[in-house]
C-alpha positions in Angstrom: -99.9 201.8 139.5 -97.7 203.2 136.5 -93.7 202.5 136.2 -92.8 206.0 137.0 -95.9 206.9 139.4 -94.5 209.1 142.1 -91.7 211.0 140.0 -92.1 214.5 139.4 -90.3 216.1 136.0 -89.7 219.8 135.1 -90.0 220.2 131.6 -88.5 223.5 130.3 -87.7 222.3 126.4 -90.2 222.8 123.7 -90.9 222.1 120.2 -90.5 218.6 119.7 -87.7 216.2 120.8 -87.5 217.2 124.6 -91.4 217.6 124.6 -92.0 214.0 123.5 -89.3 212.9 126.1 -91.5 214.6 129.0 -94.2 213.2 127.1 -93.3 209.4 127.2 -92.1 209.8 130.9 -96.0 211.5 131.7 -97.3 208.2 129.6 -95.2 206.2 132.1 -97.0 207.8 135.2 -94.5 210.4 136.2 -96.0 213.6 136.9 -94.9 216.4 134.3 -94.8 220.1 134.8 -94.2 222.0 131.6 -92.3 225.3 132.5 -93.1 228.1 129.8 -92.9 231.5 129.8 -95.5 233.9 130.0 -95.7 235.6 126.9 -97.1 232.8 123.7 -95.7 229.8 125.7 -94.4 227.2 123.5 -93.3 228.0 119.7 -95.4 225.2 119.0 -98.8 226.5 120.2 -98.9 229.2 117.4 -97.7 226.2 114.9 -101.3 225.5 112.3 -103.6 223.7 111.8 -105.1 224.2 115.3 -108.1 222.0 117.0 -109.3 224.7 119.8 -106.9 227.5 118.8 -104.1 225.3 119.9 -101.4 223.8 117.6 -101.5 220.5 116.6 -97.8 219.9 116.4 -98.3 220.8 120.2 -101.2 218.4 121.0 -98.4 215.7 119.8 -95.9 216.1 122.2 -97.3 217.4 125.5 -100.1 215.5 126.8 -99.7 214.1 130.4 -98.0 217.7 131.2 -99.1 220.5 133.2 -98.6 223.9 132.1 -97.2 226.9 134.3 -95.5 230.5 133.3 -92.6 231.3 134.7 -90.3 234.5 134.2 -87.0 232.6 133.9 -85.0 235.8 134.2 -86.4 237.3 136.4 -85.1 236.7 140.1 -88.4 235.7 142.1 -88.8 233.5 139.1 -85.3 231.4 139.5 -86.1 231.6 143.2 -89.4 229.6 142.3 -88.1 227.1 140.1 -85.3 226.2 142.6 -87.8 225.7 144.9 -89.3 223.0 142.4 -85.6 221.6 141.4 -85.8 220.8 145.3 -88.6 218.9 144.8 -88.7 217.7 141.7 -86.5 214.2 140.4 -86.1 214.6 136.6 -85.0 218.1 134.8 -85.6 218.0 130.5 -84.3 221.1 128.6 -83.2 222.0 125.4 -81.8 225.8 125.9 -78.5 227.0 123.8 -76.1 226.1 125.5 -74.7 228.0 128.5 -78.6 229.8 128.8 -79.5 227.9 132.1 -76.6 228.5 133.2 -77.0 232.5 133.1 -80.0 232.2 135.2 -78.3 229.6 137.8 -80.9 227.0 136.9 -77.9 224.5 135.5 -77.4 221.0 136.3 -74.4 222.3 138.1 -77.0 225.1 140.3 -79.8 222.4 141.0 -77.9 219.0 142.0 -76.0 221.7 144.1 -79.8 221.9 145.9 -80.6 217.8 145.2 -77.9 216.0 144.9 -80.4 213.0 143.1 -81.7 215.1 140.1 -81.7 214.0 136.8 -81.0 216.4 134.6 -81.1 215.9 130.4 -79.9 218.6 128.1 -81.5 218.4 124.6 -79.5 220.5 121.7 -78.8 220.4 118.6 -74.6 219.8 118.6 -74.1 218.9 122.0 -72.3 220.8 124.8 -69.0 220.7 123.4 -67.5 221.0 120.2 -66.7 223.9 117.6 -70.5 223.3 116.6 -72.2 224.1 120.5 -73.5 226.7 120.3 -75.3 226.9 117.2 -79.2 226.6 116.9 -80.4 224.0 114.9 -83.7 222.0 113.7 -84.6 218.4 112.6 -84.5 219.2 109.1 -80.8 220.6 109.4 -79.7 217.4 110.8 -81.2 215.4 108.1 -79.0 216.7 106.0 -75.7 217.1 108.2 -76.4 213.6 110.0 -76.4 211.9 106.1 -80.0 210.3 106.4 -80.7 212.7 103.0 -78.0 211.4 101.2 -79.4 207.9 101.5 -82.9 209.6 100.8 -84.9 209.8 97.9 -84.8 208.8 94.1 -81.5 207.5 93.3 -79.0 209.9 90.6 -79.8 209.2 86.8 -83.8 209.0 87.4 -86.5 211.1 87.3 -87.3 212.9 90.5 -83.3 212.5 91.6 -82.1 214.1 94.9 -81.6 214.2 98.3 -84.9 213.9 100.4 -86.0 214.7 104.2 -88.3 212.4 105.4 -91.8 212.8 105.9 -91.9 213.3 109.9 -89.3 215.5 112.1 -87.1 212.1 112.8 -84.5 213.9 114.3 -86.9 215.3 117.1 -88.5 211.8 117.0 -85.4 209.7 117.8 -83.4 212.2 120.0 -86.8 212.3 122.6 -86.9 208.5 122.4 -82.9 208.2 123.1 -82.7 211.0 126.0 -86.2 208.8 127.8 -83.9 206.0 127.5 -81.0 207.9 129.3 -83.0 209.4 131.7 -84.7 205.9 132.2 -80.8 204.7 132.7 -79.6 207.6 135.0 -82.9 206.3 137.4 -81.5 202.9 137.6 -78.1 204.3 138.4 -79.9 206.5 141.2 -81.5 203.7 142.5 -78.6 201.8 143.2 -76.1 204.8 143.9 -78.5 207.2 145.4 -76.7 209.8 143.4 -78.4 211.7 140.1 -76.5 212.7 137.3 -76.1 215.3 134.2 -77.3 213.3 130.5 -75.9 215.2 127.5 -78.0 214.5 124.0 -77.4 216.0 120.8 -79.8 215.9 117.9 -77.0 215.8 115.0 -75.7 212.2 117.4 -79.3 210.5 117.4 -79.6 210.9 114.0 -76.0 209.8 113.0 -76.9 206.9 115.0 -80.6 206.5 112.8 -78.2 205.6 110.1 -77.1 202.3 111.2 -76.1 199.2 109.3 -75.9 201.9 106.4 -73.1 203.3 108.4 -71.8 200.2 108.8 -71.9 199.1 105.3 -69.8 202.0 104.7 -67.3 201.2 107.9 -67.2 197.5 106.5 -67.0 198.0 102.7 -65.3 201.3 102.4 -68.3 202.1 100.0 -70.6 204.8 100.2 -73.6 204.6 100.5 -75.9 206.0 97.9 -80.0 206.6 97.2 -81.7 203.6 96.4 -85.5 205.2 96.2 -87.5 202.4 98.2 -85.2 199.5 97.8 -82.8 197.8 100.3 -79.2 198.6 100.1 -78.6 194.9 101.4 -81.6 193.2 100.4 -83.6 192.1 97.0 -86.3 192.5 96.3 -87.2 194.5 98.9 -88.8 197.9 97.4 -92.1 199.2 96.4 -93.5 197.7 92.7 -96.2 199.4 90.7 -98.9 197.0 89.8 -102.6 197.1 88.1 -104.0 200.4 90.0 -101.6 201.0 92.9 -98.4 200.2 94.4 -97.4 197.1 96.5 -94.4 196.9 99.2 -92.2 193.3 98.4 -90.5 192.4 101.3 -88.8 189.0 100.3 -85.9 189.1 103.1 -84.4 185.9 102.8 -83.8 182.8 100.8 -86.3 181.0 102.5 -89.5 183.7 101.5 -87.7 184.2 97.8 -88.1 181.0 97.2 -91.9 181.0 98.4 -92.2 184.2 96.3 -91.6 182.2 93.8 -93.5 179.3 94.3 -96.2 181.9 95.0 -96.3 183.7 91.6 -95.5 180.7 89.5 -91.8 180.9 88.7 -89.9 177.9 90.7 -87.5 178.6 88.1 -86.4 181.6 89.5 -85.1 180.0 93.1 -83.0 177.4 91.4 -81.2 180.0 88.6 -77.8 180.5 90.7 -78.3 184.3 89.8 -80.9 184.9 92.5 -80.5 181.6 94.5 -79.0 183.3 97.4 -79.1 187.0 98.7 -75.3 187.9 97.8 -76.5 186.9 94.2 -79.6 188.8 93.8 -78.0 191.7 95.7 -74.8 191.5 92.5 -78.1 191.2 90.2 -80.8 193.7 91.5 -81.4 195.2 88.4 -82.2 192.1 86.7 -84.2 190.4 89.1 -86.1 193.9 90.7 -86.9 194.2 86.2 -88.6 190.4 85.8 -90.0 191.2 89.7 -91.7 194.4 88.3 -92.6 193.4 84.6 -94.7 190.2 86.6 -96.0 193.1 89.0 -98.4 194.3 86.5 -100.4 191.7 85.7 -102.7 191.8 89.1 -103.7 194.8 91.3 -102.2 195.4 94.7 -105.6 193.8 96.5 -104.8 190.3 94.6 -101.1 190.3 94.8 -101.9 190.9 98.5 -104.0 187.7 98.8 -102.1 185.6 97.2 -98.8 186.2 98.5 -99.6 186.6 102.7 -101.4 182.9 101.8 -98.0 182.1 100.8 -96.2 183.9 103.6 -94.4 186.4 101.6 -93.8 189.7 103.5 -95.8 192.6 101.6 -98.0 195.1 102.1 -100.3 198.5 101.1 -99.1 202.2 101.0 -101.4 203.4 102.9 -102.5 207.2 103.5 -102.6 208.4 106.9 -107.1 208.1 107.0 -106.4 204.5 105.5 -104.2 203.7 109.0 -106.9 204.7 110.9 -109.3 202.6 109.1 -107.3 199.9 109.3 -109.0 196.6 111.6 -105.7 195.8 113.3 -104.7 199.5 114.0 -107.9 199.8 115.1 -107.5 196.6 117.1 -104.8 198.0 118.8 -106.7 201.4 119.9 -103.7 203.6 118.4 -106.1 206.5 118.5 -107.1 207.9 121.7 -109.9 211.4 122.6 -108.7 213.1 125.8 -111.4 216.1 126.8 -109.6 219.7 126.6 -110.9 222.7 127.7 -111.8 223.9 124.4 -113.4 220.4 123.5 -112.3 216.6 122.6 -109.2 216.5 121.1 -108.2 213.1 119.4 -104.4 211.7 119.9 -101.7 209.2 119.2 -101.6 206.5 121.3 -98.8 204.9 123.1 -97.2 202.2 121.3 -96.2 200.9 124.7 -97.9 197.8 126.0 -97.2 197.0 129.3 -99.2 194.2 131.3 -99.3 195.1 134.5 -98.3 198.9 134.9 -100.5 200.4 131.6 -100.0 203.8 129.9 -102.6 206.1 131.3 -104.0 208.9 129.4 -105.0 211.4 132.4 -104.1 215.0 131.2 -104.9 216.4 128.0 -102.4 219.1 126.3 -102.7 222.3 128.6 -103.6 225.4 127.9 -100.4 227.9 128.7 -99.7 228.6 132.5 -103.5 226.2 132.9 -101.7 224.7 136.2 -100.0 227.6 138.0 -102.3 228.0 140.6 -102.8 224.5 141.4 -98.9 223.1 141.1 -97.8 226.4 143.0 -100.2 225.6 145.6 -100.3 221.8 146.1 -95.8 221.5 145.4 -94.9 224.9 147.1 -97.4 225.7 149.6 -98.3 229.3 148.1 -101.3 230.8 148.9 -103.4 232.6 146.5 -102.3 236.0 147.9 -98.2 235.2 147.2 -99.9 233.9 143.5 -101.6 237.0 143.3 -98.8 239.2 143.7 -96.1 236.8 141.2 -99.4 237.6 138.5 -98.9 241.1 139.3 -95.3 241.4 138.8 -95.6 239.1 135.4 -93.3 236.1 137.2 -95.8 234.0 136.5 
C-alpha cells in the first residue's frame, strides 16, 4: 500500500517544475498519465546528454508516469481527454495562460464534468497580473525573484556578480510547493467532497526561497547583499581554504564557537567580548572570518575534518557530484536507484522520502513518448484496438 494508491493524475505540463510534481505524486503511489503530443513529446526528451536516446533532464522528472499522445486541438482529441478528466482525480499543467481554456480542457470545463478534480496550474507569473501571460524559465526568475542578487562573490572581489545557482531551483521548489497544494486540496476533498482550482507561479516559489533574507530586509530596512559562501546572519559560517582543499565551517551558535575553539586551541577566542556572542562576531566578521582563515591553512581539509566532528563542530567536504555517490552514508541511504527501460537500465535519483509504513515504490521507469496509449486507452476507456487504430490514423493519438 502507498499514500496515494488508487488516485489517477493527468499530467499535461512538461519540462521541469510540473513534471517533478506528477513525479513525487507517482513516488507516492498515485497512478500518473503523462499527456504529450504526438510530434517530439516533451521539450525535454530532445534535451542532451541522453542514456537510450532519451534526455536526461527528462529521466529526472518523469519516472512513475505513463506516456500517451494526444492531439489537444484537435476535437476527437478534447473529446478523449474529457473522458479521462471524468475519470481521473488530480489535473497538473503548466500551459500559458488562457491555452486550456481554448481547447475547453480548463479547470472551469473539467470540474464542470467532476465536480472533485483537482486541478494545479503551473506558470511562470501566475494567472493574473500585468505579467500573466508571459513565458518564462527558472533562470529568469532567479534573477526577477532576487535569489541572484544574494548570489555569488560579493562587490569589490574578484569574480564579483550576480550568480544563478547550480540546479533549476525555481522548477525544483515550485514542483515541491504545488505537491504540497495538491496534497492540501485532497485533504479539503476528503472532508468537503468538493475539488478545487490551485494557482502556482514560479516567480512566487522562488520569492518565497528567499526567506529570512527577505525578512532581514522587512526587519532591518537593509538590503541584502552577496556574501560569496558566508551567512548573512551567522559567523563563521562559510567555506575556508586550507592545506589542499576547501572545508565548510558551520559554527552556528555560541555553544559550537566556543567548542571551535577549544577544538583548534584558541579558548581565548570565546572569552574576547568581540566574538563571545553571535551579534558580536556578526559586527566583527571580517576580523574573526581573517584569524578563522589564517588558522585554516595550517592542516588539510581531511585533518580539520577529524578533529573538529570529534569535537562536535559542524563542518564538512565540497564534494563533486561522483564523490556523493561514493559517499558510505549516501550510499547507506540508497539515494541512487536503476529502473529497467526499454532501451536498457537507466540509473536515478531516489526519493528523499522515508516513510515507514507506506514506502516510495519505484514501478515505472521514464516512458518512451505515447509508450502507454494502447494500454491506458484500453484498460481507463474501454477502446478497443479498432477505435485505437483509427485515432493512429487520424494522428489524435
Amino acid at each position: 500500500m502507498t499514500p496515494l494508491a488508487g488516485l489517477r493524475v493527468l499530467d499535461f505540463s512538461k519540462v521541469l517544475a510540473g513534471p517533478l510534481c506528477a513525479q513525487w505524486l507517482g513516488d507516492l503511489g498515485a497512478e500518473v498519465t503523462k499527456i504529450e503530443p504526438p510530434k517530439g513529446g516533451d521539450d525535454t526528451r530532445g534535451w542532451p546528454p541522453f542514456r537510450g536516446g532519451v534526455g536526461a533532464v527528462f529521466l529526472s522528472a518523469n519516472r512513475n508516469k505513463k506516456s500517451i499522445t494526444v492531439d489537444l486541438a484537435s476535437a476527437e482529441g478534447q473529446k478523449l481527454i474529457r473522458r479521462l478528466a471524468e475519470k481521473s482525480d488530480i489535473v497538473v499543467e503548466n500551459y500559458k495562460v488562457g491555452t486550456l481554456a481554448r481547447y475547453g480542457l480548463d479547470y472551469a470545463s473539467l470540474s464542470a464534468l467532476n465536480p472533485r478534480l483537482v486541478y494545479c496550474s503551473i506558470t511562470g507569473f501566475g494567472q493574473s497580473g500585468p505579467y500573466a501571460p508571459r513565458p518564462g524559465y527558472d533562470f529568469v526568475f532567479q534573477g526577477m525573484g532576487g535569489l541572484m542578487s544574494i548570489t555569488g562573490v560579493p562587490d569589490g572581489q574578484p569574480g564579483a556578480g550576480p550568480m544563478k545557482v547550480g540546479v533549476a531551483v525555481a522548477d525544483l521548489m515550485t514542483g515541491m510547493y504545488a505537491t504540497s497544494a495538491i496534497l492540501g486540496a485532497l485533504e479539503h476533498r476528503h472532508v468537503s467532497g468538493q475539488g478545487q482550482y490551485i494557482d502556482i507561479a514560479l516567480l512566487d516559489c522562488l520569492i518565497a526561497l528567499t526567506s529570512f533574507q527577505t525578512l532581514n530586509y522587512f526587519v532591518s530596512g537593509q538590503v541584502p547583499q552577496r556574501l560569496g559562501n558566508g551567512h548573512p546572519n551567522i559567523v563563521p559560517y562559510q567555506v575556508f581554504a586550507c592545506k589542499g582543499g576547501h572545508i565548510i565551517l558551520a559554527v552556528a551558535n555560541d555553544s559550537q564557537f566556543k567548542s571551535f575553539c577549544q577544538a583548534v586551541n584558541k579558548p581565548e577566542w570565546a572569552e574576547d567580548e568581540r566574538f563571545k556572542v553571535g551579534a558580536s562576531r556578526g559586527a566583527n566578521r571580517d576580523l574573526i572570518c581573517g584569524m578563522v582563515a589564517e588558522l585554516m591553512q595550517l592542516r588539510t581539509m581531511h585533518e580539520w575534518i577529524d578533529l573538529l566532528e570529534a569535537n562536535n563542530v559542524p563542518c564538512g567536504p565540497i564534494n563533486d557530484i561522483d564523490q556523493v555517490f561514493e559517499d558510505p552514508q549516501v550510499q547507506h541511504r540508497g539515494m541512487r536507484v536503476s529502473l529497467q527501460h526499454p532501451r536498457g537500465e537507466v540509473a536515478l535519483l531516489a526519493s528523499p522520502m522515508r516513510f515507514a509504513e507506506t514506502p516510495v515504490t519505484y514501478e515505472v521507469p521514464p516512458p518512451l513518448l505515447g509508450q502507454h496509449t494502447r494500454e491506458v486507452l484500453q484498460q481507463v476507456l474501454g477502446y478497443s484496438d479498432a477505435q485505437i487504430d483509427a485515432l493512429h490514423a487520424q494522428r489524435i493519438v
